[in-house]
C-alpha positions in Angstrom: 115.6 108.0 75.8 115.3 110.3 72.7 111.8 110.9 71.5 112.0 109.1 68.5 113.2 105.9 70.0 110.3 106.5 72.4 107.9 106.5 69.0 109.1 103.4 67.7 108.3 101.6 70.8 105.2 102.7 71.7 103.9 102.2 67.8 104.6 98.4 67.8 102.2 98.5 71.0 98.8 97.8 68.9 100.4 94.5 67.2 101.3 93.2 70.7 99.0 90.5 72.8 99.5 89.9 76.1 98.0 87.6 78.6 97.0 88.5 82.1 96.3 86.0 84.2 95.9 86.2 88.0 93.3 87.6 90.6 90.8 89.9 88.9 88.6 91.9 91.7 85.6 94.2 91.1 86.3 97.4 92.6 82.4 98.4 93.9 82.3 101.7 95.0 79.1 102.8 97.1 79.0 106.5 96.9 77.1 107.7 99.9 75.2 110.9 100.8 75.9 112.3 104.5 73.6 114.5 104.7 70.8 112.0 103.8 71.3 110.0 106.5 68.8 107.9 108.4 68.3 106.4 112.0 67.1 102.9 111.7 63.7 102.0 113.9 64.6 98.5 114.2 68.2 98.9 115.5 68.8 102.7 116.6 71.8 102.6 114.0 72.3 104.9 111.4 71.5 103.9 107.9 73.8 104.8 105.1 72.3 106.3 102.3 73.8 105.0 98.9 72.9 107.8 95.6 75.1 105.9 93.2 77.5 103.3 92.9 81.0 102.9 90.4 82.2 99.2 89.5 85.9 99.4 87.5 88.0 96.1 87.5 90.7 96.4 90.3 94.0 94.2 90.9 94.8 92.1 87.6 91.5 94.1 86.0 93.6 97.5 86.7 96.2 96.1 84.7 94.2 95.2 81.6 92.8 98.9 81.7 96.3 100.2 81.4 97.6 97.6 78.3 94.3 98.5 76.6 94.9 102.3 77.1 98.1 101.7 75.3 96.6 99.8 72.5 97.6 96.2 73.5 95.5 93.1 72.4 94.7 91.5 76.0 93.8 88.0 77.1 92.4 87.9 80.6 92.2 84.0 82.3 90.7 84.3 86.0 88.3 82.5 87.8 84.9 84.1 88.7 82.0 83.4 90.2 78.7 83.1 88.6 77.2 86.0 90.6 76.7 89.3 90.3 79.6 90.9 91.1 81.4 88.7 88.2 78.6 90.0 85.7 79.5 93.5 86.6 83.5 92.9 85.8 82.6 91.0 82.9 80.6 93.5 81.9 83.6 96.2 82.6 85.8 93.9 80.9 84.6 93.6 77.7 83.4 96.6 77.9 87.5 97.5 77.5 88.1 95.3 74.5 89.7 92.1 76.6 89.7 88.3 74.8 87.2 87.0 77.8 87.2 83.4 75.6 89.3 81.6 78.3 87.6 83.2 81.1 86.2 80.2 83.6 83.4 80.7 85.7 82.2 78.8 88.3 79.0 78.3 90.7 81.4 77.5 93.7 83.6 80.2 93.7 82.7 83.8 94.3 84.1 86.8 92.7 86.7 88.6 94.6 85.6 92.2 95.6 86.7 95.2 97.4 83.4 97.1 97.9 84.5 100.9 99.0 82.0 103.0 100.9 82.8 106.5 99.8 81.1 109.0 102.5 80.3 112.5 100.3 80.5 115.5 102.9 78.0 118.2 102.3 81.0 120.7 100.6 81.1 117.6 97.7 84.1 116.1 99.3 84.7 112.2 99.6 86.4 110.2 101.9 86.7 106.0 102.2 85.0 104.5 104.9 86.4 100.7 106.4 86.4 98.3 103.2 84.6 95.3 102.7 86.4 92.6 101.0 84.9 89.6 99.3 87.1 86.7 98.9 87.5 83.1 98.2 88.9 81.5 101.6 88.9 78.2 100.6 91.5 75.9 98.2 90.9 76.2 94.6 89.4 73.2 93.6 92.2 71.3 91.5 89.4 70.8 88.7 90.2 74.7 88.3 93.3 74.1 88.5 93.5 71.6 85.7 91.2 74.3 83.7 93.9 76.9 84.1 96.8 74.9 83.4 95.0 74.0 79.9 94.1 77.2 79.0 98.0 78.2 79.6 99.2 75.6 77.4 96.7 76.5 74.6 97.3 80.2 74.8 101.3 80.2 75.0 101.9 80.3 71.2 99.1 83.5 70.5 100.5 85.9 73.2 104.1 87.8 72.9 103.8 88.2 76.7 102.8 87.3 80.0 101.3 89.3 83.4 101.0 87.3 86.1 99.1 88.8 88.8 99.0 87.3 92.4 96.5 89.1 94.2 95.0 86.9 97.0 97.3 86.5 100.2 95.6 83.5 101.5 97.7 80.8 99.6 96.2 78.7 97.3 92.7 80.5 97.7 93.1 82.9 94.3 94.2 82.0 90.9 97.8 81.7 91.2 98.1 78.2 93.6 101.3 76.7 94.3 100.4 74.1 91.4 99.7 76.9 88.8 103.2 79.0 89.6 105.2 76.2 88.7 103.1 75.7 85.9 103.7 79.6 84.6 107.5 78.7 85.7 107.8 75.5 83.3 106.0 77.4 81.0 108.5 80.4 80.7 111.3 78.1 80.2 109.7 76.5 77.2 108.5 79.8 75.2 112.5 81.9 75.8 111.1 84.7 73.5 107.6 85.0 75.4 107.9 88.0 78.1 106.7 86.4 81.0 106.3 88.9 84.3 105.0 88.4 87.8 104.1 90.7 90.3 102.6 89.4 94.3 101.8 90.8 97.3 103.4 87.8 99.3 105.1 85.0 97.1 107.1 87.1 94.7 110.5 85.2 96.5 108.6 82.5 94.9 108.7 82.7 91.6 111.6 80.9 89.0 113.1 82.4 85.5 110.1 85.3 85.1 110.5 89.0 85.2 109.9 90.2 89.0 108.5 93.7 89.5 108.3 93.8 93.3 108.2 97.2 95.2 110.3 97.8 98.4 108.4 95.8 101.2 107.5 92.7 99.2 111.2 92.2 97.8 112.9 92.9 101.6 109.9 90.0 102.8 110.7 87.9 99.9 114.7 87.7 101.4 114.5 88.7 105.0 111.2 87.0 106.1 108.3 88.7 107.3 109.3 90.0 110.5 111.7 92.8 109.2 112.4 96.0 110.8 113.7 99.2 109.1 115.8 98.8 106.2 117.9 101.4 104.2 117.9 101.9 100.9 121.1 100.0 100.6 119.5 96.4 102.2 116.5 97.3 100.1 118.9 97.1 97.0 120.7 94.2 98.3 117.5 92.5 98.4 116.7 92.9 94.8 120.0 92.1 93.2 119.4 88.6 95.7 115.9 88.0 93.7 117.4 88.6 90.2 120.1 86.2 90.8 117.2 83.9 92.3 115.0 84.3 89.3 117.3 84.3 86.7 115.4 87.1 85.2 115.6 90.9 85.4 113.9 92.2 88.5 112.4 96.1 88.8 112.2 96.7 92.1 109.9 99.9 92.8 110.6 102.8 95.4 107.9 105.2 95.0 108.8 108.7 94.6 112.5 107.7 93.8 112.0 105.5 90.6 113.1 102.1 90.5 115.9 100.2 89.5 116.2 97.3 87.4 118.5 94.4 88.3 119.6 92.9 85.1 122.6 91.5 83.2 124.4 94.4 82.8 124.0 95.8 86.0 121.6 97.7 88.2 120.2 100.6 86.6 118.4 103.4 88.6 115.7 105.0 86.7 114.4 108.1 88.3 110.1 108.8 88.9 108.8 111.2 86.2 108.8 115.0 88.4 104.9 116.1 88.8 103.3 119.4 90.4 100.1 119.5 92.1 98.5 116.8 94.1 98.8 113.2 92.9 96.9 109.5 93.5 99.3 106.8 93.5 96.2 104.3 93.5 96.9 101.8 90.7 100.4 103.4 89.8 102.1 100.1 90.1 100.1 98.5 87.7 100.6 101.2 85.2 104.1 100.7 85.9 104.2 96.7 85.0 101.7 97.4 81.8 104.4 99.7 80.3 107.1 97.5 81.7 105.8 94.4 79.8 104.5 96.3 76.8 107.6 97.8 76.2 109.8 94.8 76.4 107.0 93.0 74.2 107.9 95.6 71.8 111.8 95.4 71.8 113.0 97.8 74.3 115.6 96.9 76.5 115.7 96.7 80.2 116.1 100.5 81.0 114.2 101.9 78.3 111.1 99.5 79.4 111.8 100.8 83.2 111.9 104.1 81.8 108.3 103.7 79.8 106.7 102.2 83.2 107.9 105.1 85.0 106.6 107.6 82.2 103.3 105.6 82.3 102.7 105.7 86.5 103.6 109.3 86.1 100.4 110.1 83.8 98.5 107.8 86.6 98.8 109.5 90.0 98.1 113.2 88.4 94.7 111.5 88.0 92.9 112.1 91.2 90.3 110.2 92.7 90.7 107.5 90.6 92.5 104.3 89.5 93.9 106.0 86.0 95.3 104.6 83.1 98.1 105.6 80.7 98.1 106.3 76.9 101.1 106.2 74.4 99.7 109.7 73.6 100.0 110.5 77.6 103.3 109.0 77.8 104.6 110.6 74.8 103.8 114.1 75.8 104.7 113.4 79.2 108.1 112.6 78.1 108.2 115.6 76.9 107.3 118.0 79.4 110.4 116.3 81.2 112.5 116.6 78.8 112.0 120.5 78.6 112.2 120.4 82.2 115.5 119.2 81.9 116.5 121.7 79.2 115.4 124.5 81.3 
């Protein structure tokens, strides 16, 4: 892509509003000291010492940091718990400049959270410890349910584009219930010029006439079932080019270090990852990758040239270590860039 065509997309960016809608967590990290470790009297166990703790929204929340690094209006509809874990995303959240107005909270439901115990050695070095996730492990109530649903209808004609974000593996335990897909389904059949896009750990196969941006395992699950063995990169393609024909609507399937392609009507198109030295963090990289993605086709790219743009934009993200970074058009622009003289040279 040729800088300048690069420009004009990114600069329709700020005029652009896009809904997200999906699972937001609250990524609570619990930075703890080793060395000021204690033995407990009561139990004989040692007793973690915590000297500071991070909250950042995580899953659908990592994807509304990346559209509001690029300058895109966002519209977040979740469901939350009135606790205090959904005080500290809200807080995060706003905090970012996202439209919380359709935001439902509710006094039976808890906030999803991935609380990260992060051990500090005495040389300043970190390292996770097990996880502990909080989640909602019973059916959304269909009251929600009818919420949502409302909330979809009335936003529709505000937003030039759609994120759907499936987080939650348990089925119908997280925002995006069986009821609610085909709901977002109908929905992208009645609004043609609205960008609608869905990404899932488990049910992307699932999902009718939206963009799919599944990476390697979930689109081979999605066709082959769950018990699948190795696969070349040849079934893994064949597996893609299946869900676009499924969907009806362009799929980018993801590969890590080698890119992705894009199923689409004129063909599958690889587009090769951006080339980075040093050590990288692919923590969040495929949520950079679907906020450019969306963004750019928001914006009037085409199919490759918004692959290309959520490749640029993961490529700023995993040079950014210990962290779940974000992507500016200013980081995208001069990244392009520096590949482009790599290419030169």
């Amino acid at each position: 892509m040729r800088p300048d065509r690069l420009a004009t997309i990114l600069s329709v960016f700020p005029s652009r509003v896009v809904l997200v809608v999906g699972d937001f967590f609250l990524d609570k990290y619990l930075i703890i000291e080793h060395s000021l470790a204690e033995i407990s009297l009561e139990t004989g166990l040692e007793a973690h010492q915590v000297v500071d703790v991070r909250c950042s929204p995580g899953a659908a929340g990592t994807v509304t940091n990346n559209l509001r690094a690029m300058g895109v209006r966002v519209i977040a509809l979740t469901v939350i718990g009135d606790d205090g874990e959904g005080f500290e995303l809200l807080k995060k959240l706003e905090a970012s400049g996202v439209d919380l107005d359709a935001l439902i909270i509710r006094d039976d439901r808890v906030t999803p959270t991935y609380t990260k115990p992060m051990l500090r050695e005495p040389d300043g070095t970190q390292h996770e410890l097990n996880r502990l996730d909080i989640k909602n492990r019973t059916k959304t109530p269909a009251a929600v349910e009818d919420k949502l649903i409302a909330a979809l209808r009335g936003l529709l004609p505000r937003v030039h584009g759609v994120i759907i974000a499936d987080q939650v593996p348990e089925a119908d335990c997280g925002v995006i219930t069986e009821r609610v897909r085909e709901e977002l389904c109908s929905l992208a059949r009645a609004y043609p010029t609205v960008v609608f896009a869905a990404d899932s750990r488990e049910r992307i196969g699932l999902f009718e006439d939206v963009i799919l941006k599944p990476n390697a395992r979930e689109a081979t699950r999605a066709v082959r079932g769950p018990h699948i063995g190795q696969l070349d990169r040849a079934d893994v393609l064949a597996c893609g080019e299946m869900l676009y024909r499924r969907a009806g609507q362009p799929v980018f399937l993801t590969l890590g270090a080698d890119g992705l392609v894009a199923f689409h009507m004129d063909g599958p198109t690889a587009i090769p990852a951006v080339k980075v030295s040093g050590p990288i963090d692919i923590v969040g990289a495929g949520d950079a990758t679907m906020a450019g993605i969306v963004s750019a086709l928001c914006s009037g790219a085409t199919v490759p040239e918004a692959g290309e743009i959520g490749c640029l934009a993961a490529g700023v993200t995993i040079q950014q270590i210990g962290t779940t970074g974000t992507a500016s058009c200013s980081q995208i622009i001069a990244l392009h860039a520096e590949q482009s003289q790599m290419k030169a040279g």
